[in-house]
C-alpha positions in Angstrom: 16.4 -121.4 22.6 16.3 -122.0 26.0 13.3 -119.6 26.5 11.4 -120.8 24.1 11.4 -124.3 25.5 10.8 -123.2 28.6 8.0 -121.8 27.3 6.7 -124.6 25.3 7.2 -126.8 28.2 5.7 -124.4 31.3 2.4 -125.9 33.5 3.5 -129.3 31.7 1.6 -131.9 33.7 -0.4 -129.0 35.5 -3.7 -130.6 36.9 -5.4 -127.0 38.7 -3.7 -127.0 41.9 -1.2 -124.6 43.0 1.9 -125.3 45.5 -0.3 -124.7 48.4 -2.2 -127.3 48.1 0.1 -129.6 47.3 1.9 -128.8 50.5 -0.7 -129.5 52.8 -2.6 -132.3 51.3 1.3 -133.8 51.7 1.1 -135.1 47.9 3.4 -137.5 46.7 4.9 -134.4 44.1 5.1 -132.6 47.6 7.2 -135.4 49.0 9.2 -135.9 46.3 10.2 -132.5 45.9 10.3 -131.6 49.8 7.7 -128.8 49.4 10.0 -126.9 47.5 8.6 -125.1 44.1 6.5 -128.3 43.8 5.0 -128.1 40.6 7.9 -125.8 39.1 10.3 -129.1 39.5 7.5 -131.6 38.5 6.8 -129.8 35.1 10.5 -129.9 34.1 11.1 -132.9 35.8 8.2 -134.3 33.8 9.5 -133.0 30.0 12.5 -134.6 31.2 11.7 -137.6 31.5 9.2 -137.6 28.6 12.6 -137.1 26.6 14.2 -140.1 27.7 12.0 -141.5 24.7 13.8 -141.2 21.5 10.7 -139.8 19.6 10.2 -136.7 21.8 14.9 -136.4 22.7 14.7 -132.7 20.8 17.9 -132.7 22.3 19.2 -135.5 20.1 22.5 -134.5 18.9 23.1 -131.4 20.5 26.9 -131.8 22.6 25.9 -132.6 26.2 27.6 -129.3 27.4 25.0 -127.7 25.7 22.4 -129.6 26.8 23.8 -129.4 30.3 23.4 -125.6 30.3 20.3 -125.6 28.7 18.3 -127.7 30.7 19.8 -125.4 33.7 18.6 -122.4 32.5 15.3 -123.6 31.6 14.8 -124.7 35.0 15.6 -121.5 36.4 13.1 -119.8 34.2 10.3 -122.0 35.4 11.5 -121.9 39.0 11.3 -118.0 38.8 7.7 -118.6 38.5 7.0 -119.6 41.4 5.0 -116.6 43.1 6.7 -117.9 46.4 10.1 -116.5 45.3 8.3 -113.2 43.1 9.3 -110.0 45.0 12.8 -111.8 45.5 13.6 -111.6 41.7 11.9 -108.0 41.2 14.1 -106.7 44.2 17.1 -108.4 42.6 16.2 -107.2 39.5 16.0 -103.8 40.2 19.2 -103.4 42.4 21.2 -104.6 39.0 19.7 -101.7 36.9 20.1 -99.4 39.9 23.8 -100.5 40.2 24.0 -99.6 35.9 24.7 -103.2 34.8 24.6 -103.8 31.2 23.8 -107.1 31.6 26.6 -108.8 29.6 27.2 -111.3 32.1 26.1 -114.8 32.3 24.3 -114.5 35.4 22.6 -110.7 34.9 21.4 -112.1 31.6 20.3 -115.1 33.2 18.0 -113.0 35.4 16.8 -110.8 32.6 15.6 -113.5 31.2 13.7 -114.8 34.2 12.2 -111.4 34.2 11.1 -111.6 31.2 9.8 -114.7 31.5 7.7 -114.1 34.5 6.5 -110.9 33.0 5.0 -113.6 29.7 3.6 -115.4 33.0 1.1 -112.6 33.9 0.6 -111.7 30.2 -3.1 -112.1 31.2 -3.4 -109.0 33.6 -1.8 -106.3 29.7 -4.3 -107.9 27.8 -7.3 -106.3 26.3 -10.0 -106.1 28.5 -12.3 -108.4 26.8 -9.5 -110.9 26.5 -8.2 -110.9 30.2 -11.8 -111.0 31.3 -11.9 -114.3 29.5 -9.1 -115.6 31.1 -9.9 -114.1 34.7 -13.0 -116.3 34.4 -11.5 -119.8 33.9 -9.0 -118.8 36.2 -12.1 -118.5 38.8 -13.5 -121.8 37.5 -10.0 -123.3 38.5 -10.1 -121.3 42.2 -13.4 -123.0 42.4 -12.2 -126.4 41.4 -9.2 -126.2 43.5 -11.9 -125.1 46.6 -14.0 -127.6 46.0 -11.0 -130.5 46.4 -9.6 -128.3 49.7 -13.1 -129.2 51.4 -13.6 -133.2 50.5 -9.5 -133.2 51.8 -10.7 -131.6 55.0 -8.5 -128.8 54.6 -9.5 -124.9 55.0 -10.4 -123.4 51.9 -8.2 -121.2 50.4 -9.0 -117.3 49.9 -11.1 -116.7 46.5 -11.6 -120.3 46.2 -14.9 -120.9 48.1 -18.3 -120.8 46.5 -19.3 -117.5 47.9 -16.0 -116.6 45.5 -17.4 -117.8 42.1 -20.8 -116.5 42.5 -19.7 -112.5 43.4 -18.1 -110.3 41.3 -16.6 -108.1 43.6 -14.8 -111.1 45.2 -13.1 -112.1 42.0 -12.4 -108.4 41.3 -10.5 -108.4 44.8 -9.1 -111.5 44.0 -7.5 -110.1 40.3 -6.9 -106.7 42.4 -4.4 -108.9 44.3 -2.7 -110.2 41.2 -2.7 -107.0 39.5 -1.0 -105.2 42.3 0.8 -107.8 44.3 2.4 -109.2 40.7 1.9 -107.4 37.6 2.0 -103.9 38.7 5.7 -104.3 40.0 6.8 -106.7 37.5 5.6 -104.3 34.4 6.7 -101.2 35.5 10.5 -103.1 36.7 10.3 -104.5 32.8 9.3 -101.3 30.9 11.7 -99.5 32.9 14.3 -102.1 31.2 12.6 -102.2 27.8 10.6 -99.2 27.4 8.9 -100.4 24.0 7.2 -102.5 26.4 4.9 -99.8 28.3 2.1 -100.9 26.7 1.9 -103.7 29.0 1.7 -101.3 31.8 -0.8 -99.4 30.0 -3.3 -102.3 29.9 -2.3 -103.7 33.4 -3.4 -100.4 34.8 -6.4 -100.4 32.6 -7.6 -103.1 34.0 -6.9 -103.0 37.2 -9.6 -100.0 36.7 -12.0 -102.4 35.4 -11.9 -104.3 38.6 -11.4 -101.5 41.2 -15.1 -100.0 39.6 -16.2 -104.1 39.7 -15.3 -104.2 43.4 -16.7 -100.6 44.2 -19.8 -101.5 43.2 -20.6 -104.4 45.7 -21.6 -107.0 43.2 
């Protein structure tokens, strides 16, 4: 249950910014959450308190012990999304299969669950190619958006986010390189290791990472 909400209720509140520019436009999310996994805490902070409201309390009923441990799982699962903290879970991750856990525990299960949650995050990068394409784009137009608001802040514009950025195409292939290899490459191939019906994911993610490396090559 408690990945399914987490999932229902992930980028609530989003407005196109990441962390980063939270953080050093000093927002008032930044502030209230002392620059830690700022909008992480702000979209479960935000459900949270849109549940206060009796209309939208899907936890209505359920014993607050429960509810206790759901909401506490949930916001692990959304704070393991923060890229800030990403090669922390893979390491963790793979030390527990290296050390032959079966993951009955609480906690091991916990963290599978993170990993598998993370791994739905970057479901973009083992789509088809004609679907990721579509999604790499208005990721771009959200780069470009989030540029645009760096420069009237007077702040240095982030990598992949400037206008040079949305016009070339092997810029945003390097930029979805990044992704692909920094993210998704280790992530899939941790995940398929765990659930090896799952290598289809790394099929695509490699696929496509193809698709880009050919896009960059070719100094578009």
């Amino acid at each position: 249950f408690a990945l399914f909400f987490a999932a229902c209720i992930i980028d609530f509140g989003h407005e196109g910014t990441n962390n980063d520019f939270h953080v050093r436009t000093k927002s008032p999310l930044a502030t209230l959450y002392a620059n830690q996994s700022v909008l992480e805490r702000h979209h479960v902070g935000a459900i949270l308190e849109l549940m206060l409201l009796p209309r939208y309390n899907i936890f209505d009923g359920m014993p607050a012990d429960t509810r206790r441990e759901v909401v506490d799982i949930v916001l692990a699962l959304v704070l393991s999304t923060d890229m800030a903290v990403h090669e922390q879970f893979v390491q963790k991750f793979r030390q527990r299969m290296q050390e032959g856990s079966d993951f009955s525990s609480t906690a091991d299960q916990v963290l599978a669950a993170q990993i598998i949650f993370k791994s739905a995050d970057y479901a973009f990068c083992a789509r088809p190619q004609d679907i990721y394409v579509q999604w790499a784009s208005r990721l771009q137009q959200e780069f470009r958006s989030q540029g645009e608001r760096e420069a009237a802040a007077g702040i240095t514009v982030s990598d992949f986010m400037d206008e040079e950025a949305s016009k070339k195409l092997a810029l945003q292939a390097r930029m979805q390189l990044t992704i692909i290899n920094v993210a998704s490459i280790p992530l899939f191939s941790l995940l398929t290791e765990y659930l090896p019906q799952l290598r289809i994911t790394g099929e695509y993610t490699s696929m496509n990472r193809n698709h880009w490396a050919n896009a960059e090559s070719q100094g578009m």
